[in-house]
C-alpha positions in Angstrom: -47.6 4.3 29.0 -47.5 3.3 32.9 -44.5 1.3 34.2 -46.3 -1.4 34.5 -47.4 -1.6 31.1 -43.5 -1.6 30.2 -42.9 -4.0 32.8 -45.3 -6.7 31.4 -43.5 -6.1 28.1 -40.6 -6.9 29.0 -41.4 -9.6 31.3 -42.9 -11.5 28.0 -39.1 -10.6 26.2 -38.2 -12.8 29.4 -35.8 -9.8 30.6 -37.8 -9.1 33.7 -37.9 -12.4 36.1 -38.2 -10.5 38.8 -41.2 -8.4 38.6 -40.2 -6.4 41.8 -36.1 -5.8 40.8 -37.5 -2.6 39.3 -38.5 0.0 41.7 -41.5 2.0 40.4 -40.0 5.8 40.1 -42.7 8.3 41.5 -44.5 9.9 38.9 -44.0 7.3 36.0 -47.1 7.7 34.7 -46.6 9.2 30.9 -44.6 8.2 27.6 -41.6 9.7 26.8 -39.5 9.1 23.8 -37.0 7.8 25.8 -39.3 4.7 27.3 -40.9 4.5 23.5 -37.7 4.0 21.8 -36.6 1.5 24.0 -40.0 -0.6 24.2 -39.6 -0.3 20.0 -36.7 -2.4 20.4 -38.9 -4.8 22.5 -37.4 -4.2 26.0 -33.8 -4.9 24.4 -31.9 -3.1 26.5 -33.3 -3.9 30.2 -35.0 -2.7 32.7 -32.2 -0.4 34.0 -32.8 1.6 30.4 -36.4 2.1 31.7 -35.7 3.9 34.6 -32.5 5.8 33.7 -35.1 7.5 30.4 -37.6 8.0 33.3 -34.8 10.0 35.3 -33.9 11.8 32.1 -37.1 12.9 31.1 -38.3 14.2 34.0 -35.1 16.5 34.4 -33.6 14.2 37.1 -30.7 13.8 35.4 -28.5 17.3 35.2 -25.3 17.8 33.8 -23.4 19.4 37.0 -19.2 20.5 36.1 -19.4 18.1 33.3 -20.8 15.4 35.8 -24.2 13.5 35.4 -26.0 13.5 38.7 -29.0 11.5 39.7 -31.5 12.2 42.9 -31.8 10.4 46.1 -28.6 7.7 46.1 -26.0 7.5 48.4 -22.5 9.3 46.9 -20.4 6.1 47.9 -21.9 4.3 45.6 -19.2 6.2 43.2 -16.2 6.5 45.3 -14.6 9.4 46.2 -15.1 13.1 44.8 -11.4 14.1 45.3 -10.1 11.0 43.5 -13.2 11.8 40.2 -11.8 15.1 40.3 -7.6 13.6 40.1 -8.8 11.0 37.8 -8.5 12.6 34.1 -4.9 14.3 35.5 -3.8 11.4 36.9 -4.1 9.1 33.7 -2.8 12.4 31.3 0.2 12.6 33.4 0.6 8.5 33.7 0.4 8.9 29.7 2.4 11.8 29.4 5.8 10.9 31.4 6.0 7.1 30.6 6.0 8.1 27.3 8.5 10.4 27.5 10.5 8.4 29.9 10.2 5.5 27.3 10.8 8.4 24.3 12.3 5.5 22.2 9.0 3.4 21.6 7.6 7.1 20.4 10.2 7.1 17.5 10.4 3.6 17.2 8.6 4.1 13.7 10.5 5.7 10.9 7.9 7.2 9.3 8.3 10.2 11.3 11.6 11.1 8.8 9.7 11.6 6.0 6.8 13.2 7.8 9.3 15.9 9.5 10.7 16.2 5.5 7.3 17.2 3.9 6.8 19.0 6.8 9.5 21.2 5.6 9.0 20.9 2.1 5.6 22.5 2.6 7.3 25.1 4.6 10.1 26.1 1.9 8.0 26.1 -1.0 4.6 27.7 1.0 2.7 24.7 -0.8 1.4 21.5 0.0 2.9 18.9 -2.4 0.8 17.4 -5.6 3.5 15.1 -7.0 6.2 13.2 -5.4 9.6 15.0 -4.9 11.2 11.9 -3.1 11.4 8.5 -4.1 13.6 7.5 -7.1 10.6 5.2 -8.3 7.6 7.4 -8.7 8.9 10.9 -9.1 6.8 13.1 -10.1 3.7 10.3 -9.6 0.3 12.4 -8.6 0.4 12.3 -4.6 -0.7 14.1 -2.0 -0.7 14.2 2.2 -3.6 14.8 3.9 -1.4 15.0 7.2 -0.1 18.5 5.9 -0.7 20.0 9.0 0.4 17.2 11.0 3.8 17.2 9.7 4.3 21.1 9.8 3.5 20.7 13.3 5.8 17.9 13.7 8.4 19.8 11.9 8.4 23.2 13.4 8.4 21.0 16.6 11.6 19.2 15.3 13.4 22.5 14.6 12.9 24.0 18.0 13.9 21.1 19.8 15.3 18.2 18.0 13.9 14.7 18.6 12.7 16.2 21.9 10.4 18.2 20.3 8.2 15.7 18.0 7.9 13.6 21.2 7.2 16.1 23.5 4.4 17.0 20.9 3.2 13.4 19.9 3.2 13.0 24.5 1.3 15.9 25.3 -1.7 14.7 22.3 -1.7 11.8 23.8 -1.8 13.0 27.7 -4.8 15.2 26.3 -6.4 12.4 25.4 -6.7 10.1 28.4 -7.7 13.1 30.2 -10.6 13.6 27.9 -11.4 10.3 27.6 -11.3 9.8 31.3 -13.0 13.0 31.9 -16.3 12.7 29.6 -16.4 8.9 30.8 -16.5 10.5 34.6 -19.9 12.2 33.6 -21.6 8.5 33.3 -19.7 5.8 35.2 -18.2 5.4 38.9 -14.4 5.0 39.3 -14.0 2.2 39.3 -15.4 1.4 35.7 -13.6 4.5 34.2 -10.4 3.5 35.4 -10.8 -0.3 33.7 -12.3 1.3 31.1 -9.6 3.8 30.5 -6.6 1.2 31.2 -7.8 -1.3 28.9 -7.6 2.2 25.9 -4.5 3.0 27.1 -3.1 -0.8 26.6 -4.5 -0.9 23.5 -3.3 1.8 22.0 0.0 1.2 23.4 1.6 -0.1 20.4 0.5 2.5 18.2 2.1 5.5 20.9 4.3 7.2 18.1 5.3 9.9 16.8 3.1 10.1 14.1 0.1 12.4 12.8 -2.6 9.7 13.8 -1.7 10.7 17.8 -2.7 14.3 17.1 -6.0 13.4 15.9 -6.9 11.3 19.4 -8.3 14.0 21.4 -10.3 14.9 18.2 -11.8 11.6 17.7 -12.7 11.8 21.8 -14.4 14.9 21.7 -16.2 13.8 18.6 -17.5 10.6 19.3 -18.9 11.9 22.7 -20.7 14.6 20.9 -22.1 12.5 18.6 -23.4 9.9 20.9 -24.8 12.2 23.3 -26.5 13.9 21.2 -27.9 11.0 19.3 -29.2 9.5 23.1 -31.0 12.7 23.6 -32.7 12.9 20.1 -30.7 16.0 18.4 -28.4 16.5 16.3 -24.3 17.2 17.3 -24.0 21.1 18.4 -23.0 23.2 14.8 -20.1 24.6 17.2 -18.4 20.6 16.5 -18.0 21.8 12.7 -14.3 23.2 13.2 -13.5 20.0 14.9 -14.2 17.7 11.6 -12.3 20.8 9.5 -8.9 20.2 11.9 -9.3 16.4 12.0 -9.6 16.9 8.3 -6.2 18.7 7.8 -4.0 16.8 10.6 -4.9 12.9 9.4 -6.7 10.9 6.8 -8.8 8.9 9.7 -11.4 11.7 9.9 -13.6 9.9 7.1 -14.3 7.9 10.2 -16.1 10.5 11.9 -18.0 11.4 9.2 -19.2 7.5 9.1 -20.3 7.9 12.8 -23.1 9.9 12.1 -25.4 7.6 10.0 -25.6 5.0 12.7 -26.5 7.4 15.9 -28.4 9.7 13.0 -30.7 6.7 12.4 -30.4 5.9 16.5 -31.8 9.0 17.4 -34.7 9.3 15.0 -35.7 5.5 16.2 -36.0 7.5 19.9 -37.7 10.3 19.1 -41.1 10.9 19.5 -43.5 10.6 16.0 -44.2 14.2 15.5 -40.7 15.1 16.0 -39.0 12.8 14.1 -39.1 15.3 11.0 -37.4 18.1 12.9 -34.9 15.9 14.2 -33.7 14.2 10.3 -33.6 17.8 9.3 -31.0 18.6 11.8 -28.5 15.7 11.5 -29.2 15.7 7.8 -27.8 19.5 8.2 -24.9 18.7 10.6 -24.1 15.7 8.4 -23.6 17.7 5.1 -22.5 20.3 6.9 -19.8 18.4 8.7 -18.9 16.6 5.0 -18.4 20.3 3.6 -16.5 21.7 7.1 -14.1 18.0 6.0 -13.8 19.8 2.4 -12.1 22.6 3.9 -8.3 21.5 3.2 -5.6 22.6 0.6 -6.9 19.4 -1.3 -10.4 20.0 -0.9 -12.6 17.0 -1.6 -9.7 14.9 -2.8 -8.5 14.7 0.5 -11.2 11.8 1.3 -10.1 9.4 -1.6 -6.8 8.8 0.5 -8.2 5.9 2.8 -10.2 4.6 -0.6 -7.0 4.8 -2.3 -5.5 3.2 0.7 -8.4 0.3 1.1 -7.9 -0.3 -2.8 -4.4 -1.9 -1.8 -6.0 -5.2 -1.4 -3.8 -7.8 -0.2 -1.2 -5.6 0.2 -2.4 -3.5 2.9 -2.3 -6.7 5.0 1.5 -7.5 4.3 2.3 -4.0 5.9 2.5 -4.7 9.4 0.7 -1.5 11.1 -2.3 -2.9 8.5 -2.3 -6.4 8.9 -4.5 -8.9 10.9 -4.9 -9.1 14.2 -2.6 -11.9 15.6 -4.3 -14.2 17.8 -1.1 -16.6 17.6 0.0 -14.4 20.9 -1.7 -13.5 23.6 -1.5 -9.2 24.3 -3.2 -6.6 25.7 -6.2 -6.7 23.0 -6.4 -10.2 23.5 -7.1 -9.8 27.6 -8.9 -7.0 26.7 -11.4 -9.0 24.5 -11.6 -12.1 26.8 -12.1 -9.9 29.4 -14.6 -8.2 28.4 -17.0 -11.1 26.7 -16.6 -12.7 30.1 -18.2 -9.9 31.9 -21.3 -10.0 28.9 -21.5 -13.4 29.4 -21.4 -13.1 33.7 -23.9 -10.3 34.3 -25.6 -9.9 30.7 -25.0 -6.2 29.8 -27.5 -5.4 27.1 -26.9 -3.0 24.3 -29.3 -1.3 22.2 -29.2 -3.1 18.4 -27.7 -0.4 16.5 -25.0 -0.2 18.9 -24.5 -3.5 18.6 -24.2 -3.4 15.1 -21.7 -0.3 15.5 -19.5 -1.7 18.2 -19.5 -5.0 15.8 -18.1 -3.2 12.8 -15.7 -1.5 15.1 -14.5 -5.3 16.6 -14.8 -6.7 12.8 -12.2 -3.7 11.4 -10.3 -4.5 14.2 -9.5 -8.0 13.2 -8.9 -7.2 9.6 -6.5 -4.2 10.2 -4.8 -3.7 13.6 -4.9 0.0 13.2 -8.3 0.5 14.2 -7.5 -0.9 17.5 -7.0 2.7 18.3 -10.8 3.5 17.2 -12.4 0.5 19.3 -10.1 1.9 22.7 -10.9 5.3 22.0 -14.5 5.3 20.8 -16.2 2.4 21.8 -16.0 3.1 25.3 -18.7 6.1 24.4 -21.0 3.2 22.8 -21.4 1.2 26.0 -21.4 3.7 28.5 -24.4 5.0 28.8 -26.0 1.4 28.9 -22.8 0.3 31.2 -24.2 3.3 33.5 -27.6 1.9 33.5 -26.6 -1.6 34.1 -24.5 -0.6 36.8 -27.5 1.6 38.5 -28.1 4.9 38.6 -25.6 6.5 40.9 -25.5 10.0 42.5 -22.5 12.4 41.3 -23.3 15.4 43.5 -20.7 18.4 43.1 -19.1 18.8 46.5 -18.2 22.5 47.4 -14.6 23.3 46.7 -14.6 20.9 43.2 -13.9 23.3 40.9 -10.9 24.8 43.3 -9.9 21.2 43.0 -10.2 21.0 39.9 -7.6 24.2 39.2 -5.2 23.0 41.8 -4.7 19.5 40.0 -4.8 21.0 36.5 -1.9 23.3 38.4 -0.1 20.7 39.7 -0.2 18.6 36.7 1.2 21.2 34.1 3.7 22.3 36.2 4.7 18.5 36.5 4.3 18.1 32.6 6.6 21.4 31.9 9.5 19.9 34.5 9.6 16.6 33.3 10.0 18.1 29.6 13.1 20.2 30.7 14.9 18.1 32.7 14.3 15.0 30.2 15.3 17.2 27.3 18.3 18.1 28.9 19.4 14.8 30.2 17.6 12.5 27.7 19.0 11.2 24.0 15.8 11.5 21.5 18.1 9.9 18.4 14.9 7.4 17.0 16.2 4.2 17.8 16.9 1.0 15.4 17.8 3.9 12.3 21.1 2.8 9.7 23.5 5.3 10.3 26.7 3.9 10.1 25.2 1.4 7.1 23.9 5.0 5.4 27.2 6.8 6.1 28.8 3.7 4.2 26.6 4.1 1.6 27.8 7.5 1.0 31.5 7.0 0.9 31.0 4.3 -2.0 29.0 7.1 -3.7 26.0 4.5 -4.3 23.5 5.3 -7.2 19.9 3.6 -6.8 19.1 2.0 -3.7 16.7 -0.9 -3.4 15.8 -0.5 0.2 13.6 -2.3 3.2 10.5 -1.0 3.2 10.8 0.6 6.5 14.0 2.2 6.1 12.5 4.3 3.3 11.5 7.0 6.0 15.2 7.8 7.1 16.4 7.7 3.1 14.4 10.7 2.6 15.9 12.5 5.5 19.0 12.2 4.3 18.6 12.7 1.1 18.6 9.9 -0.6 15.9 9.0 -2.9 14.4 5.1 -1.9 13.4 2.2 -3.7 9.7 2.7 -1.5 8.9 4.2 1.5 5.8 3.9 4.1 3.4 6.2 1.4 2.1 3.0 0.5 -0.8 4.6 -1.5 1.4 6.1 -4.0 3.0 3.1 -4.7 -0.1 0.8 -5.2 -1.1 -2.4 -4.9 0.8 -4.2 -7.9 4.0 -2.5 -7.1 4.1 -3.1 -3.2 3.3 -6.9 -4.0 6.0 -6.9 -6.6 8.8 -5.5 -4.4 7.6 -7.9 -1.3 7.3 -11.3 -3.6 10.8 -10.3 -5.1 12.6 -9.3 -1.9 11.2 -12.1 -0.1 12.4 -14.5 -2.7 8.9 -15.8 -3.4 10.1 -15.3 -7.1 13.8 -15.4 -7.7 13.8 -14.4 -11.0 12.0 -11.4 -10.7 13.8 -10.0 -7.9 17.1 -10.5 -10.1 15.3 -8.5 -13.5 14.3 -6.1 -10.5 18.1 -5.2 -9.9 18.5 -4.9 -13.6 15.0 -3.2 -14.8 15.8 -0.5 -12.0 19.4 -0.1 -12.6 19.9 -0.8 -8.9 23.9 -0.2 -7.6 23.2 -0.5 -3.6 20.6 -2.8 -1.8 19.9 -1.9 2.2 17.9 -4.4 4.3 17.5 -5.6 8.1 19.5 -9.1 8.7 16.9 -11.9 8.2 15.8 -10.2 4.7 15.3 -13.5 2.9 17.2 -11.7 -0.3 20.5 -10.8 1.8 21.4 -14.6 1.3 21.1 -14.6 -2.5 23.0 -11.3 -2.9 25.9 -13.2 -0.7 25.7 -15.6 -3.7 25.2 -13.6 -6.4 27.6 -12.7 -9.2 28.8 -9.3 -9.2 27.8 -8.2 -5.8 29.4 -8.2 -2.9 28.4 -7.4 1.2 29.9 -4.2 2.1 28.5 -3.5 5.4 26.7 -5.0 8.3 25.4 -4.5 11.8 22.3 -5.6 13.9 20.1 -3.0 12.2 21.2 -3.4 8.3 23.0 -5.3 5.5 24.4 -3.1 2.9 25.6 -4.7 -0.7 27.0 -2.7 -3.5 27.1 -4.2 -6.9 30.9 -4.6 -8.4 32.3 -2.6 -10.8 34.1 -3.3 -13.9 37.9 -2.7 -13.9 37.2 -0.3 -16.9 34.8 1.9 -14.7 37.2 1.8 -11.6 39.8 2.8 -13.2 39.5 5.0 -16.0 41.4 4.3 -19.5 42.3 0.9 -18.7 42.6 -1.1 -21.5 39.5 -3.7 -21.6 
C-alpha cells in the first residue's frame, strides 16, 4: 500500500485537509502491519501515526540507552541532552526530599499502625495470618492480608529506625518511581512534555503519598504498564522475564489484579496490528504470558485467594464510597486532578490529539474508575501517561534523540550525585527530624488506660493506632473484613442517622469507652446521655466512659 493510497483514505475520514502536511518518507512503497492496523481503524489516529509506523518498520526507529531516536531531524527539537539525562534524577530527588522534608503528610494515615503490627505478627509467629487476632468485633473472623510483604518490609523498616524508617522506605518507592516514570517517558517525548507529563502524576498522586503498601507497588505498576504497551504497539507479547514482576506486585498489594486486567485490552490491540498470517503466533504468545502472568500472581502464601480481596473489597457497595480514600471524586473543589483534567481536554480540544479506539476505551475506564473511587487517581497518573505517549510522540512529530558521547558517564555521575544526596538528607533528617505520625490520640489513649476501659467503640480511623497499642477496636481500616452491612451499621449509628440503633449498639456490644474526633455527630448525644459522662478531650479526640454503679466502684456497699 503506497502513501498515497493511505493518504486518500484518510483524506475521505476528513483527517487530511492538507494533502501536502505529510511529507512522503523515501521508500514508502510497501504495507506493513503497522500502516494496516492503523488504516483498519479508518485513519483514526492521523497522519503523524502513518509516518511514525513507516519509521518503525523500516528500522528507523532504534532504541539507543533507553532512548527512541529517529533519522535526519534537528536535536533541538528536544531540548537539551544534559538536562534528558538529569531529568529522571531530578524529579526522584524532588520526590524523595519533599517528602521527607514534609515526613508528616507520609504518616498522616493511621493505617500504617496496624500494618507495622501484622507486620510483626507475621514475623513472631513465621505465618501469614488466616483469622483476625485484633479487633474485639470479628476475632477470629476468616481474614487475610495480601500486603504480607508490604508490612514486613514496613516493619523491619520500623524496628531499625523508628518512624524514620517506614518513611524513609515509603520516600525512596516513591523517588524510584518518578525516575522510572520520567525515564521510560524520555524514550518517546521531548522535555518539555515529560516534565508536564510527569508534574501533573506527581500532583495527582500527592494526596495519596503515604506510608502505606500501595507506594511500594508504584515503580511495579511503571515498569509494567510500559512493558505491556510496548509490546502490544510492536505486535508481541510482554518479555516472559516481566513474570517475577506480577509475582512481587502480587505479595506487596492487592492492586496487582489491575495489571493482570491490562493485558486483554493491548492483547486484543496488538492482534488488531499484526499482520494476517501472524496473527495466530501472536494470540499464542499473550495468551501464554497472560496465564502465565495469572499463575506467576498465584504465587503467594494465599495462593489464588489472594485475588478475591479487591472483589471482596468492590462487594462493599455503598459503603466503599463512605470511606474517604474510596469515595467519589469531589468536583465541589477545585485541586490538582481538577486542573489536571481541564487542562488536558483543553489541549484535545486545541490541537486534536487522536488516540487509537481501544486506547480510548482504556484511558476511559481509567477516567470513569477515577470518578467513582479516588484511589485510582494513582493508576490514571501513573499509567495512563504510557497510553497517550506514543500517539502524543507522533502528534508532536517525530523528533531526533541522538546519544551524545559522554551520556552514559553522565548518566553515572547524576545517579552519583543523587544517592549520595538521597543517603545525606536521610541522616541528617533522621537525626534532627521528629517522625511521631501526626494527628494520633495519645494523651486521649493514655486516659483510657488509667480508667482501665473495657470495649471501645472507636472512630473508624483511629482503629489503626488501637491495635498498636494494644487495644482491641470497635473497626479498623480492614474494611473487607468487616463488610458491607456492618460498616453501614456503625456509620448510620455513629452519625446519628438512627438514634436508636446507635444506643442498642452501646448495649448489644457491651461498650464501656467511646473514642471519636470533635465534630463526631454522636459526641453531642453521649454529652446528654444517661450514664455517661466526657472524660477527656483535645483537638484530635473526645473520650467518654460510661458510669459506674456505686456497687461496682466500691465493693460491698450496701445497694
Amino acid at each position: 500500500m503506497s502513501a498515497s493510497t493511505i493518504r486518500s483514505r484518510c483524506r475521505g475520514t476528513g483527517l487530511l485537509n492538507d494533502p501536502g502536511s505529510v511529507p512522503e518518507p523515501r521508500g514508502f512503497t510497501e504495507e506493513t502491519p503497522a500502516l494496516r492496523t492503523f488504516t483498519s481503524f479508518n485513519c483514526a489516529a492521523s497522519s503523524d501515526l502513518i509516518m511514525i509506523a513507516h519509521f518503525r518498520d523500516q528500522g528507523m526507529l532504534v532504541r539507543n540507552n533507553g532512548l527512541h531516536t529517529s533519522p535526519g531531524l534537528e536535536t533541538g527539537q528536544l531540548g537539551s541532552n544534559a538536562l534528558r539525562v538529569w531529568l529522571p534524577f531530578a524529579f526522584a530527588a524532588t520526590a524523595y526530599l519533599n517528602l521527607l522534608v514534609f515526613n508528616g503528610r507520609l504518616l498522616i494515615d493511621h493505617d500504617i499502625y496496624w500494618h507495622v503490627v501484622v507486620g510483626q505478627w507475621i514475623i513472631d509467629h513465621r505465618a501469614v495470618p488466616h483469622q483476625d487476632p485484633f479487633s474485639s468485633t470479628m476475632l477470629g473472623a476468616h481474614w487475610i492480608t495480601s500486603e504480607w510483604l508490604s508490612e514486613v518490609l514496613y516493619y523491619f523498616a520500623f524496628r531499625l529506625a523508628g518512624w524514620a524508617g517506614p518513611v524513609v522506605l515509603a520516600a525512596l518507592a516513591l523517588g524510584l518511581t518518578f525516575f522510572l516514570l520520567t525515564r521510560l517517558l524520555l524514550r518517546r517525548l521531548p522535555n518539555l512534555a515529560v516534565m508536564i507529563l510527569v508534574g501533573a502524576a506527581m500532583a495527582l498522586t500527592a494526596p495519596h503519598m503515604l506510608a502505606r503498601p500501595h507506594v511500594l507497588v508504584f515503580p511495579l505498576m511503571v515498569l509494567w504498564a510500559s512493558a505491556v504497551v510496548d509490546a502490544a504497539e510492536e505486535q508481541r507479547a510482554p518479555s516472559l522475564a516481566y513474570l517475577p514482576l506480577i509475582t512481587l506486585w502480587a505479595n506487596l498489594h492487592g492492586s496487582f489484579t489491575f495489571g493482570l486486567a491490562l493485558l486483554a485490552p493491548f492483547a486484543v490491540e496488538a492482534l488488531w496490528g499484526a499482520e494476517a498470517q501472524a496473527r495466530r503466533s501472536v494470540f499464542i504468545q499473550w495468551l501464554r504470558f497472560g496465564v502465565l502472568a495469572t499463575l506467576a500472581a498465584c504465587i503467594t502464601p494465599y495462593g489464588p485467594e489472594s485475588m478475591e480481596v479487591l472483589f471482596r473489597l468492590f462487594r462493599l457497595g455503598d459503603a466503599l464510597s463512605k470511606i474517604n480514600e474510596w469515595a467519589p471524586m469531589d468536583f465541589a473543589s477545585f485541586g490538582s486532578f481538577q486542573i489536571c483534567l481541564i487542562g488536558g481536554l483543553a489541549y484535545l480540544l486545541y490541537t486534536g490529539l487522536k488516540l487509537p479506539p481501544l486506547r480510548i476505551i482504556v484511558l476511559l475506564a481509567v477516567v470513569y474508575q477515577t470518578f467513582m473511587h479516588r484511589r485510582y487517581v494513582d493508576i490514571l497518573a501513573l499509567v495512563a501517561p504510557f497510553f497517550i505517549a506514543g500517539p502524543l510522540s507522533l502528534h508532536l512529530a517525530p523528533v531526533a534523540i541522538p546519544r551524545p558521547d559522554g551520556t552514559l558517564a553522565a548518566s553515572r555521575r547524576a545517579f552519583a550525585v543523587t544517592a549520595v544526596l538521597m543517603v545525606v538528607s536521610a541522616v541528617v533528617l533522621a537525626m534532627k527530624t521528629d517522625f511521631t505520625p501526626p494527628f494520633t490520640p495519645r494523651q486521649a489513649v493514655e486516659k483510657m488506660r488509667e480508667l482501665n476501659t473495657g470495649r471501645v467503640l472507636n472512630e473508624y480511623y483511629f482503629g489503626g493506632y488501637l491495635i498498636y497499642v494494644g487495644i482491641p477496636p470497635f473497626i479498623d481500616g480492614r474494611a473487607e473484613l468487616y463488610g458491607r452491612d456492618f460498616i453501614n451499621r456503625f456509620l448510620n449509628a455513629c452519625g446519628l442517622v438512627d438514634v436508636a440503633d446507635f444506643v442498642r449498639l452501646l448495649d448489644e456490644y457491651k461498650i464501656e469507652t467511646t473514642l471519636f474526633r470533635p465534630g463526631t455527630a454522636a459526641i453531642g448525644l453521649l454529652d446528654r446521655l444517661d450514664g455517661w459522662e466526657r472524660v477527656y478531650s483535645d483537638d484530635i479526640a473526645v473520650v467518654h466512659h460510661r458510669r459506674r454503679a456505686a456497687s461496682e466502684k466500691e465493693p460491698g456497699a450496701s445497694h
